[in-house]
C-alpha positions as CSV (number, residue, x, y, z in Angstrom):
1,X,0.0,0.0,0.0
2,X,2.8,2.4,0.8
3,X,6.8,2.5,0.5
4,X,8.7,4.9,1.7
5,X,12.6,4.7,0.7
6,X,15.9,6.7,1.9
7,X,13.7,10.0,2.3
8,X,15.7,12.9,3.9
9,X,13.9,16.1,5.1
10,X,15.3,19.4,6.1
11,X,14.0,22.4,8.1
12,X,16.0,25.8,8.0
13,X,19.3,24.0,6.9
14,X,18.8,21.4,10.0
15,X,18.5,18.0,9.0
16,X,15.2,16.4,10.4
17,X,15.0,13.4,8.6
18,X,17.3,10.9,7.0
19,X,17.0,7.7,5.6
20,X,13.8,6.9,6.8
21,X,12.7,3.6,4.7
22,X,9.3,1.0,5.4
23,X,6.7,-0.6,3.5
24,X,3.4,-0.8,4.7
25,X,0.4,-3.4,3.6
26,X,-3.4,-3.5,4.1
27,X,-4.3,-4.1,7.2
28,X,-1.8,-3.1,8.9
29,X,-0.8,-0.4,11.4
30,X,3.0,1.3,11.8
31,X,3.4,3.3,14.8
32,X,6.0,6.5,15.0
33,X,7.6,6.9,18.2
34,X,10.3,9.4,19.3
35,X,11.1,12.0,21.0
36,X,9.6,15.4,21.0
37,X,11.5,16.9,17.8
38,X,12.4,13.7,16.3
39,X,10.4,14.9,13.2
40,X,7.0,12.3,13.8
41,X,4.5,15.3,12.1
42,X,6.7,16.4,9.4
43,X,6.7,12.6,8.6
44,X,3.3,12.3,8.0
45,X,3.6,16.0,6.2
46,X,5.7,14.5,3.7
47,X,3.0,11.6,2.9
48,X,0.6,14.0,2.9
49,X,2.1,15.8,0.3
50,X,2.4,18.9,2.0
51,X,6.1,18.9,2.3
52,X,8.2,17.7,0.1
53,X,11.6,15.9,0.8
54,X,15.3,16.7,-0.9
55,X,15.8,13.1,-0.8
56,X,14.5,9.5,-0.9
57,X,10.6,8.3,-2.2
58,X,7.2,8.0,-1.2
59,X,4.8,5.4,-3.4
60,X,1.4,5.2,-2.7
61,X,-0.7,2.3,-4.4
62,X,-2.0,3.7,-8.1
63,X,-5.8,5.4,-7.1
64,X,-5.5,4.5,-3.7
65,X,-7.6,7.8,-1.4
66,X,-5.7,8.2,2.1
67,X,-7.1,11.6,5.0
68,X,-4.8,12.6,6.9
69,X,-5.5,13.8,10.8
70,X,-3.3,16.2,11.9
71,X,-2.0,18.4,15.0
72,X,-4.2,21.3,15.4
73,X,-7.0,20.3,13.6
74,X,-9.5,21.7,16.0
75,X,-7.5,25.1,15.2
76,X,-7.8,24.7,10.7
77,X,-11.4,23.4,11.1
78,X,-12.7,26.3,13.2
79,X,-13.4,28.8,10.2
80,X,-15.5,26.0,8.8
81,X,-19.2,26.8,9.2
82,X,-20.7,23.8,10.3
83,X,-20.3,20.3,10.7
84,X,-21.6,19.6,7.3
85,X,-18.0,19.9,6.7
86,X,-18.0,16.0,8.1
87,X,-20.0,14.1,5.6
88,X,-19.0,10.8,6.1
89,X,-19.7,11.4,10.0
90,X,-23.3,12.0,9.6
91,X,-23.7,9.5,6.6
92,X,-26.9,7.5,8.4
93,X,-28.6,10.9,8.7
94,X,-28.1,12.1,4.9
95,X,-29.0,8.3,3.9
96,X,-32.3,8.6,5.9
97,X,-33.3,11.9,4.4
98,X,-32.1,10.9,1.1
99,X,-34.2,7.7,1.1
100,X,-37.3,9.2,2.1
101,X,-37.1,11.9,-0.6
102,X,-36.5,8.9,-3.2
103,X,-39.7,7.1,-2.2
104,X,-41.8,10.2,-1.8
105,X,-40.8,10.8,-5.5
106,X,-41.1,7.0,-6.9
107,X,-45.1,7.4,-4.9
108,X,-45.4,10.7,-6.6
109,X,-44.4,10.1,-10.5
110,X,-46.6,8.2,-13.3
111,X,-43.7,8.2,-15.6
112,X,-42.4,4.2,-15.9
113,X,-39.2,6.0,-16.8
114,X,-38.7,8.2,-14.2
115,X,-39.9,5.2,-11.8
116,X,-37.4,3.0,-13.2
117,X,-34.5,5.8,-12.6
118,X,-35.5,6.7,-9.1
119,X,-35.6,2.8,-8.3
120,X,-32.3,2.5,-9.5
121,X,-30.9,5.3,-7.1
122,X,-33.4,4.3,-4.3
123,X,-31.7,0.6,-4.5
124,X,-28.3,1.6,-5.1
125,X,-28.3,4.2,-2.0
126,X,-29.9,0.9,-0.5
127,X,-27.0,-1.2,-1.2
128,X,-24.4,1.2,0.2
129,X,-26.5,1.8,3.6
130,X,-26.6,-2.5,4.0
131,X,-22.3,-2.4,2.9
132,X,-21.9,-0.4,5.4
133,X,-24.1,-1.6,8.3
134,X,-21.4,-3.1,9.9
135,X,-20.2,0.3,10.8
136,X,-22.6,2.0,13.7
137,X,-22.5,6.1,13.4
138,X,-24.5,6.2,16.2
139,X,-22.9,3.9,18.6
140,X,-19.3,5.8,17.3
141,X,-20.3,9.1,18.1
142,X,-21.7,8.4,21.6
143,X,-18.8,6.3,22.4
144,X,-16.8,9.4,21.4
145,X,-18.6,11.4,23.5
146,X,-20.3,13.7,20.6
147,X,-23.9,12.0,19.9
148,X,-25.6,15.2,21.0
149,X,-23.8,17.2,18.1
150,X,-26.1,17.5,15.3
151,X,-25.4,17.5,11.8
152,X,-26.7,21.7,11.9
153,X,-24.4,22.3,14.7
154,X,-22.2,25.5,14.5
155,X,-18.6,24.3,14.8
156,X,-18.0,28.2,16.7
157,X,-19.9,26.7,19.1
158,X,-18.1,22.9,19.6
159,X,-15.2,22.9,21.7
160,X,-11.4,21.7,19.8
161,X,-11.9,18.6,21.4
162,X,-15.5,18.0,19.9
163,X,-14.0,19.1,16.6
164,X,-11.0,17.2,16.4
165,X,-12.8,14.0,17.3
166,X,-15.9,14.4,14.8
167,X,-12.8,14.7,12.8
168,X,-11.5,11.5,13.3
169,X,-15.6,9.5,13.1
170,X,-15.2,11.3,9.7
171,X,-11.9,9.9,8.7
172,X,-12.7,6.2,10.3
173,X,-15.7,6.3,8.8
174,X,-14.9,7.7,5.0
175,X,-12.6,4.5,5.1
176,X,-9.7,5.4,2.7
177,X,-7.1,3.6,1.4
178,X,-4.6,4.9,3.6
179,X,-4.9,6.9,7.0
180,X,-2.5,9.4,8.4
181,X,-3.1,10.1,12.1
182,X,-1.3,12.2,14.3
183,X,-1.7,11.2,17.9
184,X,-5.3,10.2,17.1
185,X,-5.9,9.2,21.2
186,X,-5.3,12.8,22.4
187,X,-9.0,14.2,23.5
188,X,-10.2,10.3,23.8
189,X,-11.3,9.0,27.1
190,X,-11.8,5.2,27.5
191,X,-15.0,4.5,25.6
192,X,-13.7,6.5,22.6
193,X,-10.4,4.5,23.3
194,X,-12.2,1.1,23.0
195,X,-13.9,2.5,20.2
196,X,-11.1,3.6,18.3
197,X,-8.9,0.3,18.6
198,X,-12.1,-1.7,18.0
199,X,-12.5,0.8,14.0
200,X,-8.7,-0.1,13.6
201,X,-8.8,-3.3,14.1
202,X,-12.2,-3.8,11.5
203,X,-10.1,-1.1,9.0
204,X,-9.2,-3.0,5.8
205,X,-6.7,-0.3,4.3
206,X,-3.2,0.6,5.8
207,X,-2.7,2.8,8.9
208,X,-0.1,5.4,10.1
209,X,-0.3,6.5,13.0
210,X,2.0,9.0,15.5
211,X,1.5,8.4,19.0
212,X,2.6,8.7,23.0
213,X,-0.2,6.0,24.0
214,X,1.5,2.6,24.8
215,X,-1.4,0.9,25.3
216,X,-2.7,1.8,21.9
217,X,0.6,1.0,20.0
218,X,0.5,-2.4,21.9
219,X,-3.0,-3.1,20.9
220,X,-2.9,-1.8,17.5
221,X,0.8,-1.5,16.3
222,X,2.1,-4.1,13.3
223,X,5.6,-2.6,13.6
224,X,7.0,0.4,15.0
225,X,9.4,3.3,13.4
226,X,11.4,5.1,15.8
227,X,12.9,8.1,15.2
228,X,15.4,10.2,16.9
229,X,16.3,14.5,17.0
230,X,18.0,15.9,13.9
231,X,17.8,12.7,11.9
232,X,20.4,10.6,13.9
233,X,18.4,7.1,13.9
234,X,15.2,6.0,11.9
235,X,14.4,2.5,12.5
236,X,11.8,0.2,12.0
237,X,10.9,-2.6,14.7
238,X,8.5,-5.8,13.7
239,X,6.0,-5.5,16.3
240,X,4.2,-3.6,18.7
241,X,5.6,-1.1,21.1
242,X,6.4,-3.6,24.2
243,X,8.3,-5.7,21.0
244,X,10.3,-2.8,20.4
245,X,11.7,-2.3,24.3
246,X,12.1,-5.4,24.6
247,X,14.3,-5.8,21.6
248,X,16.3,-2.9,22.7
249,X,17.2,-4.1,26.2
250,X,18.1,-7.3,24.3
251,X,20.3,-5.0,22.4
252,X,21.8,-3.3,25.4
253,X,21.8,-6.5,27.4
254,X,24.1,-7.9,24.7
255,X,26.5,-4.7,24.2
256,X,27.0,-4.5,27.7
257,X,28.2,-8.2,28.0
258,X,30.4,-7.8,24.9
259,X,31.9,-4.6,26.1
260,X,32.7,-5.9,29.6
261,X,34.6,-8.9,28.0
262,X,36.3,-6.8,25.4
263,X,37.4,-4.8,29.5
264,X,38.3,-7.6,30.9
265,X,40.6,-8.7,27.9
266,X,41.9,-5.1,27.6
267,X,42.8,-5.8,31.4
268,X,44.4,-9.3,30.8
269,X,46.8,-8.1,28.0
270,X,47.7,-5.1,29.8
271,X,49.0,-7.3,32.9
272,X,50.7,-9.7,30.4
273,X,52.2,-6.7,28.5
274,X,53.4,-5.3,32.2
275,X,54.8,-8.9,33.2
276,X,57.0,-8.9,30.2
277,X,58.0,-5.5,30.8
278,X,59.3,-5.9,34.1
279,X,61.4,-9.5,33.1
280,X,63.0,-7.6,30.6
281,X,63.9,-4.7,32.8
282,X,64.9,-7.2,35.9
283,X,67.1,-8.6,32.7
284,X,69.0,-6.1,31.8
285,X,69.2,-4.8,34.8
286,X,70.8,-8.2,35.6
287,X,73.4,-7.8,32.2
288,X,74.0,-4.6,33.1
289,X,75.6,-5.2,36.7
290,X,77.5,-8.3,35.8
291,X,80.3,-7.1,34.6
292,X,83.0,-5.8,37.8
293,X,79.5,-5.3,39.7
294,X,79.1,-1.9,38.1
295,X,75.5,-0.7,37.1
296,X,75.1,-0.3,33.4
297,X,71.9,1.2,33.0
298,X,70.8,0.6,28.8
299,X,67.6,2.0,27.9
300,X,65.4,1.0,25.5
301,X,64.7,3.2,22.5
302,X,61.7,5.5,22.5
303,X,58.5,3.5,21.7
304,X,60.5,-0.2,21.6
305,X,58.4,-2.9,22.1
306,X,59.8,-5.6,25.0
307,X,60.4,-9.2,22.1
308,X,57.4,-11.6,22.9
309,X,55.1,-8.9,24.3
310,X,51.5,-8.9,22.9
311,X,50.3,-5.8,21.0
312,X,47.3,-3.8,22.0
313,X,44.6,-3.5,19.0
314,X,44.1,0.0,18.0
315,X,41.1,-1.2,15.4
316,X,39.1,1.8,16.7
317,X,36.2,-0.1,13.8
318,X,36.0,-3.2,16.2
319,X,36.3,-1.1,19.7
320,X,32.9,-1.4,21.9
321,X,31.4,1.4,23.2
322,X,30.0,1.4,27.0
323,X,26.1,1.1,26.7
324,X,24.3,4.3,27.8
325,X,23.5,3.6,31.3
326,X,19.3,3.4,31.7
327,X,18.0,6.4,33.3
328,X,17.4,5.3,37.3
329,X,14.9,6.4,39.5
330,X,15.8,7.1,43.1
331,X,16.2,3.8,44.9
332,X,14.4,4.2,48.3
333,X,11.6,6.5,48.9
334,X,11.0,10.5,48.5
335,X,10.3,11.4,52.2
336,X,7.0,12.7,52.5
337,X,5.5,15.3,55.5
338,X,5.9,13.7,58.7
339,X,2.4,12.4,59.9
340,X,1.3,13.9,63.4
341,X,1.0,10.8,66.2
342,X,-1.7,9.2,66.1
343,X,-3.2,11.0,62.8
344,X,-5.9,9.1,60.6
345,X,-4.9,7.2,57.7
346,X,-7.4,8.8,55.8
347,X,-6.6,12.0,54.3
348,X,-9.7,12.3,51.9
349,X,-13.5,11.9,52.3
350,X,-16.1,12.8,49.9
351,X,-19.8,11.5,51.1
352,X,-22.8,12.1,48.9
353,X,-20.9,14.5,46.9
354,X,-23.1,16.1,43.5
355,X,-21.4,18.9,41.4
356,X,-22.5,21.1,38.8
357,X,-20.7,23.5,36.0
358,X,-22.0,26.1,34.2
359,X,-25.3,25.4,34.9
360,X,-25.2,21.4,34.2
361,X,-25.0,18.6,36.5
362,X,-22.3,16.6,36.2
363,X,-22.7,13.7,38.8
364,X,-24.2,13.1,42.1
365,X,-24.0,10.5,44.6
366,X,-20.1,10.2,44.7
367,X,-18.2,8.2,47.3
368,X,-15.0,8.2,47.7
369,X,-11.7,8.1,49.9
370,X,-7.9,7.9,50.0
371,X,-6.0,6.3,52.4
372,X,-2.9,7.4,53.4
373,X,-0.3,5.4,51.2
374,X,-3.0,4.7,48.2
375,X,-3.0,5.6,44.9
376,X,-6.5,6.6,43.8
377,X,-7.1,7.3,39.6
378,X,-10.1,9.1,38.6
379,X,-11.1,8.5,34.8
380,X,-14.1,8.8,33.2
381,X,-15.5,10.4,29.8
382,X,-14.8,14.2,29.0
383,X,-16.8,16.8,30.2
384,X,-18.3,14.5,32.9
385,X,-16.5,16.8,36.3
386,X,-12.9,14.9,36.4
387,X,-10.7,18.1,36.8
388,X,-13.8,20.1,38.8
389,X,-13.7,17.1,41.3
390,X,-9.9,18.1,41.9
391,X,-10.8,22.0,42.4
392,X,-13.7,21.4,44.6
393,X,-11.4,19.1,46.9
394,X,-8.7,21.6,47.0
395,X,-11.7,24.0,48.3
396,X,-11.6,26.2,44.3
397,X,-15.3,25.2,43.6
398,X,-18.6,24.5,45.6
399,X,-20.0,21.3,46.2
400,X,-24.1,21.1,45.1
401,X,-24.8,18.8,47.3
402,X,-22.9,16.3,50.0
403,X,-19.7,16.7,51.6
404,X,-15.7,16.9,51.5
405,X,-13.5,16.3,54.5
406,X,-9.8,17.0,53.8
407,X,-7.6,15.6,56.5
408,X,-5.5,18.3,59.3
409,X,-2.6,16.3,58.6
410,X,-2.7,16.3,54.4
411,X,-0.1,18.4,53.2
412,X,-1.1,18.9,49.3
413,X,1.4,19.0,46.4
414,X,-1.1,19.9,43.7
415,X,0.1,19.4,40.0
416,X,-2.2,21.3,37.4
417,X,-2.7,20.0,33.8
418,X,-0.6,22.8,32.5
419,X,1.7,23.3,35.9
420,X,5.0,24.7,34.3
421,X,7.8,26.1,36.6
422,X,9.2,28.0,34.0
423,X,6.4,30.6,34.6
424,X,8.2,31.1,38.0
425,X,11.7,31.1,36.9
426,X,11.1,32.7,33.3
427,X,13.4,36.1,32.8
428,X,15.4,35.4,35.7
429,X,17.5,32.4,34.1
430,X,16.7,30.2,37.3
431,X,17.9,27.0,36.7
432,X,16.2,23.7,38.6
433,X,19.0,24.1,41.8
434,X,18.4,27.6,41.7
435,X,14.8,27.5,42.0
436,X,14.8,24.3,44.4
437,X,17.2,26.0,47.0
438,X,14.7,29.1,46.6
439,X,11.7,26.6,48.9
440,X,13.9,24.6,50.7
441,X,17.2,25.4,52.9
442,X,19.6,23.0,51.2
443,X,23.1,23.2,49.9
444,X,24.2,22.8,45.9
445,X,24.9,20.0,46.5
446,X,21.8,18.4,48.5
447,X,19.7,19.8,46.1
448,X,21.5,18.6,42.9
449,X,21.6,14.9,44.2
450,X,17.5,15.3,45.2
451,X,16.8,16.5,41.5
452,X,19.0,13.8,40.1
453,X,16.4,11.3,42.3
454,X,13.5,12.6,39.1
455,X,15.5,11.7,36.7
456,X,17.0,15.2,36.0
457,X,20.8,14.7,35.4
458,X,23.9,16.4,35.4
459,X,23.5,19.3,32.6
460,X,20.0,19.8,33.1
461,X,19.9,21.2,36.9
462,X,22.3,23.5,35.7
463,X,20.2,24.5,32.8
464,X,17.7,27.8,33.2
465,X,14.4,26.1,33.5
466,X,12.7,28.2,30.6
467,X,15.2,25.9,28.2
468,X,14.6,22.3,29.8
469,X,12.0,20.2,27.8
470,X,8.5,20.2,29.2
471,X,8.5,16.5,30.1
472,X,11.7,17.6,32.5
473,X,9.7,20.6,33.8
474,X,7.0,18.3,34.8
475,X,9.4,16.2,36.6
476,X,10.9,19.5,38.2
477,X,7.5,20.4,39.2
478,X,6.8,17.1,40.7
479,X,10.3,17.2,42.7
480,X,9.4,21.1,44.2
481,X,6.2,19.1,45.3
482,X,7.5,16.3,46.7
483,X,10.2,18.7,48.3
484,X,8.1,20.6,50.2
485,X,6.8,17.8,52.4
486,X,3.7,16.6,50.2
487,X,1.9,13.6,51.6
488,X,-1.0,14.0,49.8
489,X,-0.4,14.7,45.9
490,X,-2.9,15.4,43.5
491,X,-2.0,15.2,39.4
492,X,-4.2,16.5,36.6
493,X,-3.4,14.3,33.6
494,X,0.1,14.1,34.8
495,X,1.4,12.7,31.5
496,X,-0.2,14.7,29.3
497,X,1.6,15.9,26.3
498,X,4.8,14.1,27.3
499,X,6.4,11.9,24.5
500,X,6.8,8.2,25.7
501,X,10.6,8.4,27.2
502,X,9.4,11.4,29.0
503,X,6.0,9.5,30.3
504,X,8.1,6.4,31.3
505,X,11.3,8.9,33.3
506,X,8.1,10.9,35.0
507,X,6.6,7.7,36.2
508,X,10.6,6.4,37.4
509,X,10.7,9.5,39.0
510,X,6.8,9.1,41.0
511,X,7.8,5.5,41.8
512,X,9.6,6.5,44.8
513,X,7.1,8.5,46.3
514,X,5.4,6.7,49.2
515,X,3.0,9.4,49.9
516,X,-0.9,9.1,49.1
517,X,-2.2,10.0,45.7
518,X,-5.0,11.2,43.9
519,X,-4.6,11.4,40.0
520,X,-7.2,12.3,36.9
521,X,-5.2,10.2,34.1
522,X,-6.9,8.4,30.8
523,X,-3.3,6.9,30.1
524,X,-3.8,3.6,31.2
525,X,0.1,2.2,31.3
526,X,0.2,4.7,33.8
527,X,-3.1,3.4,35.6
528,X,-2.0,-0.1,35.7
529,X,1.1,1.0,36.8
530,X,0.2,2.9,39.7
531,X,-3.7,2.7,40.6
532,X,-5.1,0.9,44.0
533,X,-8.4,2.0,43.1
534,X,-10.2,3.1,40.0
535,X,-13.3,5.9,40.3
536,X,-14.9,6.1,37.3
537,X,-17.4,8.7,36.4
């Protein structure tokens, strides 16, 4: 279905991409991982055919229709009128309409001809409803959260994430040849989750798809391209995403045992090479002094080589370089706020509790608690109170009905959706020791070993934070929290917008923290990884 061979890509006279080369067949699904930067959406620009490369291919299957999904698309579609600008999503509708004007007009005409041709239409439009039955436009758009956008709707009035997912029922259900999605899970909570990787896996044509949801590329993923900054690596794994970290800790398991024996050997010939050495001085030395018992000291030449001794390979092309060493979370725990004597375990309590938003209702009834030590996750579809349940707990908005009981002896560390500490240190050139010495009375050196503890290493606490990347912001955030004696944190979609090395370091980094939780979070590596209990709304 598609081939794409050698192609190179540049931005500004900075290489982006280079030699990036797969096929792809029908039915199946490559995934793009990488970094931030790595070039994942100017990828998919170049099959688009919005860029074009300086080097290498792309073939597409003669005829063969592909959409493409894109970044920002919420943003391009907004000067659209309405959402007649998504046919395909709102097919059912027009084929209802359309087939109740046809037999209105076959009842209404004597002419045999015109009977004949309206038949014709009526059972063809027929045929394509019953081809396509298999595909439910109702069920899709309330598992996506949109059934109560009409086809008349205003898309002024629709939020980005209405419009970006009516965007993708509309692609899934035009069915091209070829899809191009750029992190296609963003704005999805679990049902439209399950509904997505239920479409993909009925989709008959060829898929590619950027993404930061492991779960997803596990589920769906045929093989998986990674790609790395400034065009340094592009390669395809066979597989899914757990296939291709396994793989590479195969990889790294077997460099590291090579390049220890090719130390110890280094080692070995070096002693041999010093045993000969010192014979040969002890030897001469021996020559020397034989003769009327004086010392005759003879040197050997500059750069002579003792007879017999073994040579050291300088092949630099056969020399193995060390493994770079896995990023470590702190081994032990983050200490926490002391608990008072004789404090309750429980640091949360909400009894009864119903909550409203402009004007709606959002949920009623809720029970629910966290015990010290306990991970709580709240998930649930959008729009349904996730983030308000957060506020009202932290006392920012009113409970309708019921009651919240925060305990004396929480100490909150509260990390926002879009929590960025560069908006504290930005214009002063603060960098992470700076800032971290600024809330707590610690030397350079205590505070640079706490920040390496969240993965932050040696160059980036001396780095101003307005230049680290925001996946080690949120992991600065999250130490400044943990820092200042939190025993009760509470995360807004902590791993939002983070690329999947910067979601897997943050998570290293929460590990050691033996402190209570409470987190909103639809990434569900993240829920299996940490969750005791599961509230869903």
């Amino acid at each position: 279905m598609l081939s794409v061979s050698a192609l190179g890509r540049e931005l500004g006279g900075r290489t982006v991409l280079k030699d990036v080369t797969f096929n792809l067949e029908r039915g199946e699904l490559i995934g793009v991982v990488g970094p931030n930067g790595a070039g994942k959406t100017t990828l998919l620009r170049v099959l688009a055919g919005l860029d074009q490369p300086e080097r290498g291919r792309v073939t597409l299957t003669a005829g063969a229709a592909f959409g493409y999904l894109r970044q920002g698309f919420a943003r391009a579609r907004k000067r659209i009128g309405t959402v007649g600008a998504f046919p395909a999503a709102f097919a059912s509708e027009d084929a209802a309409r359309e087939l109740e004007r046809l037999a209105i007009a076959i009842g209404a005409t004597s002419d045999p001809a015109e009977t004949d041709r309206l038949s014709a239409d009526y059972d063809a439009l027929l045929s394509r409803i019953s081809a396509r039955a298999e595909f439910d436009l109702g069920a899709a758009r309330a598992a996506l959260g949109i059934e109560h956008i009409g086809p008349e709707a205003k898309l002024g009035q629709l939020s980005g994430g209405e419009i970006t997912r009516l965007g993708l029922l509309d692609l899934v259900a035009a069915s091209p040849d070829l899809m191009l999605l750029d992190e296609p899970t963003n704005n999805l909570d679990v049902a439209g989750l399950a509904w997505l990787e239920g479409a993909i896996r009925g989709f008959r044509g060829a898929i590619v798809a950027v993404s930061h949801d492991r779960a997803f590329l596990d589920a769906c993923a045929k093989q998986v391209l990674e790609l790395q900054p400034g065009g340094q690596r592009a390669e395809v794994f066979a597989g899914n995403y757990s296939a291709l970290i396994a793989e590479k800790e195969r990889r790294r398991e077997e460099q590291q045992t090579a390049y220890e024996r090719q130390e110890r050997e280094a080692a070995q010939l070096k002693q041999a090479i010093h045993k000969i050495e010192t014979r040969a001085r002890a030897s001469r030395t021996a020559r020397s002094t034989s003769q009327n018992g004086r010392k005759r000291s003879r040197s050997r030449p500059a750069g002579g080589h003792p007879e017999g001794a073994p040579r050291t390979r300088t092949d630099s092309a056969a020399h193995i370089s060390r493994p770079e060493a896995k990023p470590m979370a702190f081994r032990g725990r983050h200490a926490g706020a002391r608990e008072p004597q004789g404090a309750s375990s429980r640091l949360i309590a909400v009894s009864g509790l119903a909550l409203e938003a402009g004007g709606r209702r959002l949920f009623e009834g809720l029970e629910l608690s966290v015990n010290r030590g306990e991970c709580v996750v709240v998930n649930g579809p959008n729009g349904r109170g996730k983030t308000t349940l957060l506020r009202t707990i932290l006392g920012e908005h009113p409970a309708s009905e019921g009651a919240v009981s925060l305990s004396p002896s929480a100490k909150v560390g509260y990390l926002a959706q879009q929590d960025d500490p560069s908006t504290v240190a930005q214009g002063r050139g603060l960098t992470p020791v700076d800032l971290l010495r600024r809330t707590a009375q610690m030397t350079e050196a205590e505070a640079t070993n706490f920040l390496h503890r969240f993965l932050l290493g040696h160059d980036q606490v001396r780095t101003p934070v307005a230049k680290l990347s925001y996946g080690e912001r949120r992991r600065l955030a999250l130490a400044l929290i943990v820092r200042g004696g939190a025993n009760l944190l509470i995360l807004d979609e902590p791993t939002n917008h983070l690329d999947l090395e910067s979601r897997e370091a943050f998570e290293a980094a929460l590990d050691g923290y033996d402190g209570a939780i409470l987190a909103v979070s639809h990434d569900r590596r993240f829920v299996e990884r940490f969750a005791d209990v599961v509230v869903e709304l």
